[in-house]
Kinemage of the C-alpha trace (Angstrom):
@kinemage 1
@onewidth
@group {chain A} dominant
@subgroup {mainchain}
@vectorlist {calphas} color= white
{ca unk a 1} P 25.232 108.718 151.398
{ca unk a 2} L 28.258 110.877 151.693
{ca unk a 3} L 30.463 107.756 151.730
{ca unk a 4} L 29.027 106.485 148.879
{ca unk a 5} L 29.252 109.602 146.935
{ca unk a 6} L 33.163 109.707 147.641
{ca unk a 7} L 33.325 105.801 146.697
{ca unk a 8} L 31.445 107.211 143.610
{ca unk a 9} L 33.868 110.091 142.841
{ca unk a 10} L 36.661 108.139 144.015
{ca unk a 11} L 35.230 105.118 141.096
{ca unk a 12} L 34.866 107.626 138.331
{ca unk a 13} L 38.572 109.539 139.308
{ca unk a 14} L 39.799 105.993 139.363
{ca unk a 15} L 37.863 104.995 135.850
{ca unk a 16} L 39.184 108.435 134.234
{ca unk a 17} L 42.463 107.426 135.542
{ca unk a 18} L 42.542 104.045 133.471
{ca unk a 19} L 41.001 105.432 130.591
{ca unk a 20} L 43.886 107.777 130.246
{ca unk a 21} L 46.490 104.414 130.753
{ca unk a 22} L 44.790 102.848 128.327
{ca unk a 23} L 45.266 105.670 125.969
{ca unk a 24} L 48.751 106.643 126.783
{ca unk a 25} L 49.457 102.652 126.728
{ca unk a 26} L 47.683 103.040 122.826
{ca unk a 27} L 49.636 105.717 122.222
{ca unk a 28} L 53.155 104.212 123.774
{ca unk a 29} L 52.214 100.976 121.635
{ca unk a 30} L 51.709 103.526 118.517
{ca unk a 31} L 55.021 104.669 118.905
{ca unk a 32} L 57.043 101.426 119.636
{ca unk a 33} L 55.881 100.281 116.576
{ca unk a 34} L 57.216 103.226 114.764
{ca unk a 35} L 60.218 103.488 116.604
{ca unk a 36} L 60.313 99.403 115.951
{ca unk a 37} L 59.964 99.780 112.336
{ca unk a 38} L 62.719 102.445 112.222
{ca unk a 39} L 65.203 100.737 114.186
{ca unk a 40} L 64.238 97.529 111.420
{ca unk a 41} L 65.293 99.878 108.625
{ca unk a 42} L 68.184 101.039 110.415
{ca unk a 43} L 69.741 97.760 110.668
{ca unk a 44} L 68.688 97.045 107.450
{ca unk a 45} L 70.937 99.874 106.018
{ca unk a 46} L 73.502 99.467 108.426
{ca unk a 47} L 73.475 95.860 107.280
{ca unk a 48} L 73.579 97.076 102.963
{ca unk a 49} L 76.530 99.439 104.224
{ca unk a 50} L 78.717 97.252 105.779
{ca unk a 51} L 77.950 94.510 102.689
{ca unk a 52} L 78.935 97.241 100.679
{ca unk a 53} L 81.948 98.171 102.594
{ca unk a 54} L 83.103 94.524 102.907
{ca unk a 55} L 82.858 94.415 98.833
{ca unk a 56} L 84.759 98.199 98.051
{ca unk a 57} L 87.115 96.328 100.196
{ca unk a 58} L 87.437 93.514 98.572
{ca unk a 59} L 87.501 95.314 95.107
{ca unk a 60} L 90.441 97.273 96.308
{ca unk a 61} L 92.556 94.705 97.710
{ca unk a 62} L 91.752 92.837 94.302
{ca unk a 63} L 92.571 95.990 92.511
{ca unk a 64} L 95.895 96.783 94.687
{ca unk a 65} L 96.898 92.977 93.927
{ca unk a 66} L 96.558 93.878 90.369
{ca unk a 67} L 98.285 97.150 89.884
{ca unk a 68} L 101.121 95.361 92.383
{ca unk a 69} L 101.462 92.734 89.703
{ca unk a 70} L 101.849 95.325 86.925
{ca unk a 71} L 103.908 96.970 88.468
{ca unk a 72} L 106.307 93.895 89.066
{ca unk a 73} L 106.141 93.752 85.448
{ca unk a 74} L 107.128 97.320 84.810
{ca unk a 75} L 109.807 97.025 86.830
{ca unk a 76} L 111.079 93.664 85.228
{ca unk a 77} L 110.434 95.200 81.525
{ca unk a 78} L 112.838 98.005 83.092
{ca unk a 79} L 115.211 95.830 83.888
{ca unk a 80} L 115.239 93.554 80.912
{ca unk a 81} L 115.453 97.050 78.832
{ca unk a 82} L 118.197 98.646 80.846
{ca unk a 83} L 120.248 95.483 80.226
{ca unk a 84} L 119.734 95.524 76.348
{ca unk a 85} L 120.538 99.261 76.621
{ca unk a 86} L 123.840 98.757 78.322
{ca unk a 87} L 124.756 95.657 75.723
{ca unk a 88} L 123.675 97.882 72.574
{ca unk a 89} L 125.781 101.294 74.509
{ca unk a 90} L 128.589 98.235 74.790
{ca unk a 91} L 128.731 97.141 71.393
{ca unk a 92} L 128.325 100.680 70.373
{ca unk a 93} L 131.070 101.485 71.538
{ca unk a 94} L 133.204 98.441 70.468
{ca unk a 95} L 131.448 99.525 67.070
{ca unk a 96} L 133.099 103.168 67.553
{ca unk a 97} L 136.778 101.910 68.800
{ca unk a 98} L 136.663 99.026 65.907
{ca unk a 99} L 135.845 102.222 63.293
{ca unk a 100} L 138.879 104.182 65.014
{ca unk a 101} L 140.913 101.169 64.871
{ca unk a 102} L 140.242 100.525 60.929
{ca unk a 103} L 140.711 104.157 59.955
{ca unk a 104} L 143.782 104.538 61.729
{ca unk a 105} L 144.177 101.654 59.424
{ca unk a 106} L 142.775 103.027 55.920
{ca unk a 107} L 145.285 106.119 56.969
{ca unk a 108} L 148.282 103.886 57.171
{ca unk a 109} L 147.551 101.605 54.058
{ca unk a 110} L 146.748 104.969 52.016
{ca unk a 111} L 149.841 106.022 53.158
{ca unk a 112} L 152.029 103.180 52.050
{ca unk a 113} L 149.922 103.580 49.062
{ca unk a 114} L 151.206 106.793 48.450
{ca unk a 115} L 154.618 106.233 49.309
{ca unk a 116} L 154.702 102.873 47.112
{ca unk a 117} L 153.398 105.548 44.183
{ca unk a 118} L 155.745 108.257 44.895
């Protein structure tokens, strides 16, 4: 009788024992599926951040192309303007020597003028 009763005891400890498995199993199930679902969404924005990463990237290196090309242009407009400065400083100043040249000439000629009238 007093075997039985600890078989007993020993059955119901046992019984209480898997019954509270069973529950923290449910419960451990419970919460792999949340942490499951998190880790899903996780990825998923990991996965939207790096797409999005990959295209700012490739918006900027089309952007730096762009502004690299302009500024190739700049610098050739530069160029092309700096010459046509220096050519219109040149002839400027041919202008300004050929005026010196033709009113040391107008002097002289007025002066023979004045010396044919005198």
């Amino acid at each position: 009788m007093e075997r039985e009763q600890r078989y007993t005891k020993e059955i119901r400890a046992t019984e209480e024992a898997l019954q509270k498995a069973i529950a923290d199993k449910e419960n451990l199930q419970k919460t792999l599926a949340v942490k499951t679902a998190e880790l899903q969404h996780a990825n998923e924005d990991h996965s939207q951040c790096v797409r999005d990463a990959v295209s700012s990237s490739e918006k900027n290196a089309e952007g730096e192309r762009e502004l690299r090309q302009q500024l190739q242009e700049i610098v050739q407009d530069k160029r092309e303007l700096q010459d046509r400065l220096a050519l219109g400083n040149k002839d400027m100043e041919m202008l300004q020597q050929e005026n010196e040249r033709l009113r040391h000439h107008v002097k002289a000629f007025q002066r023979d003028v004045n010396e044919i009238l005198i």
